[in-house]
C-alpha atoms as an extended CHARMM CRD file, in Angstrom:
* protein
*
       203  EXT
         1         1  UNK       CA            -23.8520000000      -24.3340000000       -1.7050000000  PROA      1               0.0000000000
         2         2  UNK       CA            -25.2300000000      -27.9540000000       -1.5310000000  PROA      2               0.0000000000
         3         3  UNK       CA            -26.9750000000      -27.1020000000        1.6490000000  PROA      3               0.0000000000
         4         4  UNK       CA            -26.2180000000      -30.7090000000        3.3980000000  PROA      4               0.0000000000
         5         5  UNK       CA            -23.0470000000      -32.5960000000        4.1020000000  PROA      5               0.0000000000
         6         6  UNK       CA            -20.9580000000      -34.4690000000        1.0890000000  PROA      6               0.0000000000
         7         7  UNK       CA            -21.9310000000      -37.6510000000        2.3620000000  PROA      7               0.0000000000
         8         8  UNK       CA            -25.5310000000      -37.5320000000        1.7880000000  PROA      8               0.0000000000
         9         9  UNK       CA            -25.1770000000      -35.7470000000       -1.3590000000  PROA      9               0.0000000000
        10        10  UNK       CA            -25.6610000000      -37.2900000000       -5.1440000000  PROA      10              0.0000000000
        11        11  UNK       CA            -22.9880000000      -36.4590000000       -7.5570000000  PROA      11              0.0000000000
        12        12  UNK       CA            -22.9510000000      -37.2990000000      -11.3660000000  PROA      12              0.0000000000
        13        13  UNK       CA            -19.2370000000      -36.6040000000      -12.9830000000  PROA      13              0.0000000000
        14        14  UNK       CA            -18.6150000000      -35.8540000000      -16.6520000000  PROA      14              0.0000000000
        15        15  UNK       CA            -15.4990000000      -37.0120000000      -17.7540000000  PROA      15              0.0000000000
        16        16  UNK       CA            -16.3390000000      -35.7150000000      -21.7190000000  PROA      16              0.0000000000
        17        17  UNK       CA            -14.0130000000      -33.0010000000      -22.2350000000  PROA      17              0.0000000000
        18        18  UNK       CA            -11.2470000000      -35.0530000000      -21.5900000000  PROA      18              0.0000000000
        19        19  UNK       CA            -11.5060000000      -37.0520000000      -24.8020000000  PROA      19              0.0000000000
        20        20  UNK       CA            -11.1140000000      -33.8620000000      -26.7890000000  PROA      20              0.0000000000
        21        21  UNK       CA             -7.7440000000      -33.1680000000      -25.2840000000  PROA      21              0.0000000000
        22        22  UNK       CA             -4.4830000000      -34.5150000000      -26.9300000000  PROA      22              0.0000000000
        23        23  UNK       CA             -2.8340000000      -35.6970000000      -23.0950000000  PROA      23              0.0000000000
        24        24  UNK       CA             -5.8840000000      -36.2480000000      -20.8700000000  PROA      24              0.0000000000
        25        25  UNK       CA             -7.9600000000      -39.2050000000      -22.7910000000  PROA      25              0.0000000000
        26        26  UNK       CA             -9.3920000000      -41.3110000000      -23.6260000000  PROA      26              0.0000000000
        27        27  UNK       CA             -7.7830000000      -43.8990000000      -21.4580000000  PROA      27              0.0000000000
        28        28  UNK       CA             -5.6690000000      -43.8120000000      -18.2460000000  PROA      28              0.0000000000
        29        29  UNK       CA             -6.6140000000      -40.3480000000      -17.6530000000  PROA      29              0.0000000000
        30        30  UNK       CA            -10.5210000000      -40.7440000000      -18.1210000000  PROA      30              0.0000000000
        31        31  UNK       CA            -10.5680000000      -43.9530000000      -15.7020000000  PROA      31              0.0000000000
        32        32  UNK       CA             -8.7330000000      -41.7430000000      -13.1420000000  PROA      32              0.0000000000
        33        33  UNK       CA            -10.9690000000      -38.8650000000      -12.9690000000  PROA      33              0.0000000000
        34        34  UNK       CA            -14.2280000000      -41.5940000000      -12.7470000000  PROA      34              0.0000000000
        35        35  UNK       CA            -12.8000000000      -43.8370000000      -10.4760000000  PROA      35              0.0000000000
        36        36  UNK       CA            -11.5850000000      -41.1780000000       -7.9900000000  PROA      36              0.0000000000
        37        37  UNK       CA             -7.6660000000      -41.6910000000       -8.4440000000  PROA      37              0.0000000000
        38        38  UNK       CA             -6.6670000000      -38.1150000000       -8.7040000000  PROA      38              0.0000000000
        39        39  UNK       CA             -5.8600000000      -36.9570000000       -5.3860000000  PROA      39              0.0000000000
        40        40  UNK       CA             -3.7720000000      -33.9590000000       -6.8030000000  PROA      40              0.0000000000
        41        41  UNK       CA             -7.1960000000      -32.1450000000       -8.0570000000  PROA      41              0.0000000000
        42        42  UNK       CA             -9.8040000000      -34.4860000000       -5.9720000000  PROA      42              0.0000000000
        43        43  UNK       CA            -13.4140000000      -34.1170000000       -6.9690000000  PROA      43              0.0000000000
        44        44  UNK       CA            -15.0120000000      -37.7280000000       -7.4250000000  PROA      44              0.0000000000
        45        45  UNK       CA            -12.9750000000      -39.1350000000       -4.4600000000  PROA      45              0.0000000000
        46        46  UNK       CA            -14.5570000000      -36.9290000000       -1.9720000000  PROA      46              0.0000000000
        47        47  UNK       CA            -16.8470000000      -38.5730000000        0.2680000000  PROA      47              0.0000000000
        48        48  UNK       CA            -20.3380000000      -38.3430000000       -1.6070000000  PROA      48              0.0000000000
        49        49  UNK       CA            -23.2070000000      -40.8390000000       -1.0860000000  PROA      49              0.0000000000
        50        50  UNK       CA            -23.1490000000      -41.9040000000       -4.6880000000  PROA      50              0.0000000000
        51        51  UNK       CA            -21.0630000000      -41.2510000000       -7.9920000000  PROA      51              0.0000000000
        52        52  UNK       CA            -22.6460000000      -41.6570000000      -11.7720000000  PROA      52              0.0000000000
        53        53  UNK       CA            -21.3520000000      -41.0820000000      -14.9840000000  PROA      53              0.0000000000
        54        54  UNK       CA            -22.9860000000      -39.0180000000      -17.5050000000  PROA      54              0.0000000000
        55        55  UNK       CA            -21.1190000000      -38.9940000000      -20.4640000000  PROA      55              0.0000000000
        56        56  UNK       CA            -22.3860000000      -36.6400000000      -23.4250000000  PROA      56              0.0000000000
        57        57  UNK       CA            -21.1810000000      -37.8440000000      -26.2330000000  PROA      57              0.0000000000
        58        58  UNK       CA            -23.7190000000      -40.7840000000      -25.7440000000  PROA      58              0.0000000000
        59        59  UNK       CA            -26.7230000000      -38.5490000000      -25.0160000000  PROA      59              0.0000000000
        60        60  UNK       CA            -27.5180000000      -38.0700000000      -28.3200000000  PROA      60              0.0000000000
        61        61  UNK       CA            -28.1740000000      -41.9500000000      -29.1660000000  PROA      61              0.0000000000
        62        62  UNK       CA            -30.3510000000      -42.5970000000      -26.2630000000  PROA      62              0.0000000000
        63        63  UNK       CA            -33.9710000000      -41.3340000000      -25.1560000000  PROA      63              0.0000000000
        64        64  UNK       CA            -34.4820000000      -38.0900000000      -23.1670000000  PROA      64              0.0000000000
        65        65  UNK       CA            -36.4030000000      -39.7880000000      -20.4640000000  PROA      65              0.0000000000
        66        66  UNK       CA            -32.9900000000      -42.2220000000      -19.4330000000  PROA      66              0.0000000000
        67        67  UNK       CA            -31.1790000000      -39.5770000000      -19.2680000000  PROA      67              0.0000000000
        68        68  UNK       CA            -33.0040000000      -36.3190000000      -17.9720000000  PROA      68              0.0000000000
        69        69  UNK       CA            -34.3410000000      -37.4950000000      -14.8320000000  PROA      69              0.0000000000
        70        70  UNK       CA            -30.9790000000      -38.8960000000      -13.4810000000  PROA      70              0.0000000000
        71        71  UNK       CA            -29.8940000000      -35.4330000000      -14.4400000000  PROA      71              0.0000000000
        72        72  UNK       CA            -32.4500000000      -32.8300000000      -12.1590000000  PROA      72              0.0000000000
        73        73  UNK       CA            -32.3490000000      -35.7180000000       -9.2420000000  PROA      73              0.0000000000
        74        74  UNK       CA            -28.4560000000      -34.8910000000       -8.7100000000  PROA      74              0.0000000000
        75        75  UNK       CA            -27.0430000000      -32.4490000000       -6.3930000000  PROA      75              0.0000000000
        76        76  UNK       CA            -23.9270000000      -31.7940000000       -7.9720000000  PROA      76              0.0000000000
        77        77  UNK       CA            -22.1270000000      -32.1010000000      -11.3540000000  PROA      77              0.0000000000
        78        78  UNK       CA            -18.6800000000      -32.8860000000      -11.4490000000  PROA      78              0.0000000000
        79        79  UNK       CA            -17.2960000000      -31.4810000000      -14.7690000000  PROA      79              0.0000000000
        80        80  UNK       CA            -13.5480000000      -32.7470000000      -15.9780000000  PROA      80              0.0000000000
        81        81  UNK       CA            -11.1880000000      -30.8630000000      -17.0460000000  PROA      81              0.0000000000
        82        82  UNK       CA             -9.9990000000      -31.3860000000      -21.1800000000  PROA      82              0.0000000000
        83        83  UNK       CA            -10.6780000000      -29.1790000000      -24.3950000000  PROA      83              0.0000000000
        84        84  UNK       CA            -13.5160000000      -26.3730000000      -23.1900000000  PROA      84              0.0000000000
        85        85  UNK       CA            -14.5600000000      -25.9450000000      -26.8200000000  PROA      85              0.0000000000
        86        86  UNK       CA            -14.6150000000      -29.9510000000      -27.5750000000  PROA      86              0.0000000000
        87        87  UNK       CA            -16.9220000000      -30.0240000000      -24.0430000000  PROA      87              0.0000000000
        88        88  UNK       CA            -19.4270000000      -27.0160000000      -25.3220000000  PROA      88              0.0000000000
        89        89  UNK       CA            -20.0190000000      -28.6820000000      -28.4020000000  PROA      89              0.0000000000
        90        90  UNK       CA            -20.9960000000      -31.7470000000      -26.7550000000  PROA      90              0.0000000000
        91        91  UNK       CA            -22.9390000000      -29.7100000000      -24.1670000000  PROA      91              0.0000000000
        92        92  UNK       CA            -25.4680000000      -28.5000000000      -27.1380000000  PROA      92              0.0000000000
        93        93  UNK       CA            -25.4320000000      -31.3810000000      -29.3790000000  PROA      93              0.0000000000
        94        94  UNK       CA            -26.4280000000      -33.6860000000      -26.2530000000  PROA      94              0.0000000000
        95        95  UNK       CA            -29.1200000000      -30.9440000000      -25.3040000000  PROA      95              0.0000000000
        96        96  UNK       CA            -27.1820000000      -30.8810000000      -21.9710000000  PROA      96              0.0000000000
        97        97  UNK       CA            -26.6650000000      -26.9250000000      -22.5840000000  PROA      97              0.0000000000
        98        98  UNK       CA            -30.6340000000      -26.3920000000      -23.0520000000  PROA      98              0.0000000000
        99        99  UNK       CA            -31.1600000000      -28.2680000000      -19.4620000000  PROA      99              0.0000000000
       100       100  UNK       CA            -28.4420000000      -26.2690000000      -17.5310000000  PROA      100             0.0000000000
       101       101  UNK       CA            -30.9200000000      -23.1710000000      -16.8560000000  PROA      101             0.0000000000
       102       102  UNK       CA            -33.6190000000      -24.8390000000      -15.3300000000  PROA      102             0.0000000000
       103       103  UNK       CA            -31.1960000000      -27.0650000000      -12.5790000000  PROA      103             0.0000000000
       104       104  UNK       CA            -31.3340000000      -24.3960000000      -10.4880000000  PROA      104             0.0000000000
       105       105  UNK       CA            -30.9430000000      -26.2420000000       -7.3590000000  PROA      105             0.0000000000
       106       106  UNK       CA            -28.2710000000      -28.0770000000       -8.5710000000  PROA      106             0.0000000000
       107       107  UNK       CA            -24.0770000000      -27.4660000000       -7.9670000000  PROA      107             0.0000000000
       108       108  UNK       CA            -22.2870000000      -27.1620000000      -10.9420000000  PROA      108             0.0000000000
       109       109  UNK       CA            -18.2450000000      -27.7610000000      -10.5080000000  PROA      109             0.0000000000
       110       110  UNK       CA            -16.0000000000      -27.4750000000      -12.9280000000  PROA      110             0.0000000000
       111       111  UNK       CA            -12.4300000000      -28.1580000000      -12.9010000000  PROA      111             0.0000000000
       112       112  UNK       CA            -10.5050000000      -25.9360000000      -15.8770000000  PROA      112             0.0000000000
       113       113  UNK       CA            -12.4410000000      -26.3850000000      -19.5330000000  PROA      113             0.0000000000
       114       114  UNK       CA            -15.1400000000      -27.3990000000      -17.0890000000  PROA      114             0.0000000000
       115       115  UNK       CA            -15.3330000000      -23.7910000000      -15.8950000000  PROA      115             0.0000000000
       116       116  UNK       CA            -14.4900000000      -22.3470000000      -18.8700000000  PROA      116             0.0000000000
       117       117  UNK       CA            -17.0040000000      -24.0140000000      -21.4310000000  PROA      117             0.0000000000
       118       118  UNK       CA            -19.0020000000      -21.7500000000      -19.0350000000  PROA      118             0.0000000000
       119       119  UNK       CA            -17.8550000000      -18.5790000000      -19.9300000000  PROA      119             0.0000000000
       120       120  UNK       CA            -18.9050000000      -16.3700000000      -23.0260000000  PROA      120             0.0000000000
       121       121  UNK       CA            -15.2560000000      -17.2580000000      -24.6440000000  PROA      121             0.0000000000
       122       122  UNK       CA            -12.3000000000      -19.1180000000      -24.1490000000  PROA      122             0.0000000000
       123       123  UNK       CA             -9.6440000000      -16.8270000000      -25.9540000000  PROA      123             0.0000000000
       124       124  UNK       CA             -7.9190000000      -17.8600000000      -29.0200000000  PROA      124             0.0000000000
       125       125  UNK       CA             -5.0660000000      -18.7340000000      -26.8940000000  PROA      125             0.0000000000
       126       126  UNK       CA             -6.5530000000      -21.7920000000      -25.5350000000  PROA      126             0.0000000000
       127       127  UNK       CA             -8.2820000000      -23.2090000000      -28.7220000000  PROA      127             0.0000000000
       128       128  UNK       CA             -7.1600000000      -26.9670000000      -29.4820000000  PROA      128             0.0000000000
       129       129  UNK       CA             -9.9660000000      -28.6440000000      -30.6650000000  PROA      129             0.0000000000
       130       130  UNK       CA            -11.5660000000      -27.0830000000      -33.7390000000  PROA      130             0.0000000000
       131       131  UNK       CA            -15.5460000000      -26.3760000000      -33.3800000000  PROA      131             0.0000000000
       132       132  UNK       CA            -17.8060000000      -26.2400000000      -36.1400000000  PROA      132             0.0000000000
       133       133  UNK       CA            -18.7900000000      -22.7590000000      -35.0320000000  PROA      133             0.0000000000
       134       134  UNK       CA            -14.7980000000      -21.6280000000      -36.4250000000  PROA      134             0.0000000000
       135       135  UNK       CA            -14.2500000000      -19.6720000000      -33.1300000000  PROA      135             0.0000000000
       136       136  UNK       CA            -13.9650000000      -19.3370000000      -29.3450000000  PROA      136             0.0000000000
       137       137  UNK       CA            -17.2300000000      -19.1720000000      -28.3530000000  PROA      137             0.0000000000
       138       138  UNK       CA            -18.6630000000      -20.7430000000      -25.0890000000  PROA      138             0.0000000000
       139       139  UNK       CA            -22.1750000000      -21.4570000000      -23.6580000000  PROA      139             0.0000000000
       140       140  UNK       CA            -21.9910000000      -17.8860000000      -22.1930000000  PROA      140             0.0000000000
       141       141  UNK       CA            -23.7570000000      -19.0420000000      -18.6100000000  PROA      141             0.0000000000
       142       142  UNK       CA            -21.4070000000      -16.2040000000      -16.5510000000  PROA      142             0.0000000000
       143       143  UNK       CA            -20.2550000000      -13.0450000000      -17.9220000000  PROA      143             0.0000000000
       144       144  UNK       CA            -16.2280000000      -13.2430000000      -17.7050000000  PROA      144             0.0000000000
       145       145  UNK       CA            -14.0020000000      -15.5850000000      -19.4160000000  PROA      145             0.0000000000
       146       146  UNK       CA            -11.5060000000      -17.7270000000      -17.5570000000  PROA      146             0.0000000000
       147       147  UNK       CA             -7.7530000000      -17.9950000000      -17.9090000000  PROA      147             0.0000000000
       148       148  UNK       CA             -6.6290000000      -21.2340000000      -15.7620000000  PROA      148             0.0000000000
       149       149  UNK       CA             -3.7070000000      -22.5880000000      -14.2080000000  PROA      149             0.0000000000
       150       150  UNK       CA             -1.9430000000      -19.5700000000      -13.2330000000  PROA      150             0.0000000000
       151       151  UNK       CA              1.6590000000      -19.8200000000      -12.9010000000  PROA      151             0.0000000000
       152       152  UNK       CA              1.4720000000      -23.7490000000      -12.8960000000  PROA      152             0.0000000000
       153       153  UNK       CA              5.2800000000      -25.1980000000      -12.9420000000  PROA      153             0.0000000000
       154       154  UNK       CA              4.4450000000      -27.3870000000      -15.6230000000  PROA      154             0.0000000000
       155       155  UNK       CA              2.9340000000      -24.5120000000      -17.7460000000  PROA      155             0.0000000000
       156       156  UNK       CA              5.2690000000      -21.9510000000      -18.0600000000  PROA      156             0.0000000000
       157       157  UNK       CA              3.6770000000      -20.0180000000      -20.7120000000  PROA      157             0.0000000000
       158       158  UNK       CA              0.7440000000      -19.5220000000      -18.5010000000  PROA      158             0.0000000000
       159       159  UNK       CA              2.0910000000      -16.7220000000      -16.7290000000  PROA      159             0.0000000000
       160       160  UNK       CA              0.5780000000      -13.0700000000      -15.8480000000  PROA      160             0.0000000000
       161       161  UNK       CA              2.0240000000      -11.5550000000      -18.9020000000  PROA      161             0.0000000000
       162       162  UNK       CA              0.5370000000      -14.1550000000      -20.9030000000  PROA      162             0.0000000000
       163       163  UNK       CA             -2.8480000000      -13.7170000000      -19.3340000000  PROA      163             0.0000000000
       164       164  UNK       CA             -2.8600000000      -10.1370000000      -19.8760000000  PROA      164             0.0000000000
       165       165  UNK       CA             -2.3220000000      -10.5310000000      -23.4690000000  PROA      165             0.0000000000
       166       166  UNK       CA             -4.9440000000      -13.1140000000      -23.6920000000  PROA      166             0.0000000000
       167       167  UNK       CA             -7.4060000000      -10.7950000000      -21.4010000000  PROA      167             0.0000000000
       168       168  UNK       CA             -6.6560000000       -7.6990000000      -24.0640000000  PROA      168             0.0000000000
       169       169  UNK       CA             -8.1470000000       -9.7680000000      -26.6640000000  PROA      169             0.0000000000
       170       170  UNK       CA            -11.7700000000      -10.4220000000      -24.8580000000  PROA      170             0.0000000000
       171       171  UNK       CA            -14.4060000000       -7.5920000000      -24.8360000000  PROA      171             0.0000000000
       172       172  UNK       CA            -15.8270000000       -9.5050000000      -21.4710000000  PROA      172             0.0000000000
       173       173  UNK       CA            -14.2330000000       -9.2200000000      -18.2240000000  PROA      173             0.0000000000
       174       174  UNK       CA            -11.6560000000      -11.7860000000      -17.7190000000  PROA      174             0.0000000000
       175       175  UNK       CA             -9.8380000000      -13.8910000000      -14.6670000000  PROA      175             0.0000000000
       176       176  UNK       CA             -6.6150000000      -15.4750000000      -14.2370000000  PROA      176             0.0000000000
       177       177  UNK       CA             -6.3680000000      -17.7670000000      -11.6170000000  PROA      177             0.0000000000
       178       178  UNK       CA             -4.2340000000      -20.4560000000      -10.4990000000  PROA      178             0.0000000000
       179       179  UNK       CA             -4.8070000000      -24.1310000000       -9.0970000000  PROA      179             0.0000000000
       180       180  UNK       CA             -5.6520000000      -22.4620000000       -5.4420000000  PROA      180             0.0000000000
       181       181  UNK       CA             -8.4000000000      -20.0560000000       -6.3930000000  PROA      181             0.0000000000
       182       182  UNK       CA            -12.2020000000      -20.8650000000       -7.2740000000  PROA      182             0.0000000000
       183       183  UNK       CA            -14.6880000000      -19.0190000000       -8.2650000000  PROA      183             0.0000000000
       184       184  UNK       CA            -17.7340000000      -19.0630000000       -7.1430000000  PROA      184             0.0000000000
       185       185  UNK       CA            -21.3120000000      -17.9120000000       -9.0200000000  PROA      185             0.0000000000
       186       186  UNK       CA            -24.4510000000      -17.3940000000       -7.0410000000  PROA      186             0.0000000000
       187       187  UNK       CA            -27.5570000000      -15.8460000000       -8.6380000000  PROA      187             0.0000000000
       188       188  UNK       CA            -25.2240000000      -13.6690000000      -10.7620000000  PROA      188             0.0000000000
       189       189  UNK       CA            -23.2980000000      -12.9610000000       -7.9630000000  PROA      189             0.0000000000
       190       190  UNK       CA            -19.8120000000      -13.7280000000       -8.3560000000  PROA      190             0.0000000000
       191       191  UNK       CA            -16.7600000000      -14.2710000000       -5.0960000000  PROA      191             0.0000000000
       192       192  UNK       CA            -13.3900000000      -15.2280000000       -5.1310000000  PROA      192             0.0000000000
       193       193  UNK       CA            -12.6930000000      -18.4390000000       -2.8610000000  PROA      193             0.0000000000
       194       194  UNK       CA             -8.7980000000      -18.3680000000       -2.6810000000  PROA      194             0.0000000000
       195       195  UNK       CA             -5.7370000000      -19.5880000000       -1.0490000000  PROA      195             0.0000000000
       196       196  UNK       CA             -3.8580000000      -18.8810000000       -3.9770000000  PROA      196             0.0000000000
       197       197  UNK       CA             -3.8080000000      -15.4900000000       -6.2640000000  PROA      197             0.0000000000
       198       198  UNK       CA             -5.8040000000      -14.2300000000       -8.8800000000  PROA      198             0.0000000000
       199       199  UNK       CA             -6.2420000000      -11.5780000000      -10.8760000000  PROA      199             0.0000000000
       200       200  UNK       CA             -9.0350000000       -9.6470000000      -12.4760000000  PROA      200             0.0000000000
       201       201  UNK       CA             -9.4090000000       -8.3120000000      -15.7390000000  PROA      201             0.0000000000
       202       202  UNK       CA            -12.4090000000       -5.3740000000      -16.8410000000  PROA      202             0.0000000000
       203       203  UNK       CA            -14.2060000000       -5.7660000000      -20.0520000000  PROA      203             0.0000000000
């Protein structure tokens, strides 16, 4: 997707949706996923010509023109894990959300509430942090919703039965997949990149 090697590609990381999520920050956690010290789930640490931070809860404060350009002249955004619904709302009050469409040469990966802030909703199931909006609602960039973390040992209510339950609540289509499985949007076009298992919902 990035059409060159890692090494000469220009990665910015966002590290926000951590903060909203009662085990993952601020602190220890946060420095981890900026400085490249999470080999378990490795996405900063992987070889790329340069690393910035863009962190969106600061957005706001600071002029369009610092922030913007450093933006479009990345190749990839790195997107951190945390609270999905505490991310999208600092997606649109940044005006991060209103800039996604138009980086259309740009890779987008996100890693759990990264992916799923995404999606058109999250599920009740996986609502922490309370938006003003009152509900589950995403940016609705892709068509499906995402349940993460399949099976994970130290999740054990995030099983299949689980996910079905949770998928019988969406009127979207719907995946549950675990730590080996991506997925993979193109131009609307969506593939399954897996060493894992998965499984797909219908609307």
């Amino acid at each position: 997707m990035l059409g060159k090697p890692i090494s000469e590609a220009n990665a910015l990381c966002i590290p926000t949706g951590m903060y909203g999520h009662p085990s993952l920050g601020p602190g220890e956690r946060a420095w981890r996923f900026i400085s490249g010290q999470e080999p378990g789930c490795p996405m900063v640490e992987l070889g790329w010509k340069s690393v910035g931070v863009l962190e969106l809860t600061a957005l706001p404060s600071i002029d369009e023109e610092r922030w913007i350009p450093q933006v479009r002249e990345a190749d990839v955004l790195l997107v951190s894990g945390g609270d999905a619904l505490y991310l999208c709302h600092w997606m649109r009050e940044s005006g991060f959300a209103d800039l996604i469409p138009s980086l259309t040469e740009t890779v987008y990966v996100g890693l759990s509430a990264g992916s799923m802030v995404m999606t058109p909703r999250i599920g009740t199931d996986f609502v922490g942090w309370k938006s003003p909006a009152g509900d589950d609602s995403a940016l609705g960039l892709v068509d499906f919703s995402i349940f993460p973390h399949l099976d994970h040992e130290m999740m054990p209510d995030n099983d299949l039965a689980n996910a079905e339950k949770w998928a019988a609540t969406l009127t979207n289509p719907s995946y549950a997949i675990d730590d080996e499985t991506a997925i993979k949007v193109t131009d609307g076009t969506v593939e399954i990149i897996t060493d894992g298992h998965w499984k797909h919902f219908p609307a």
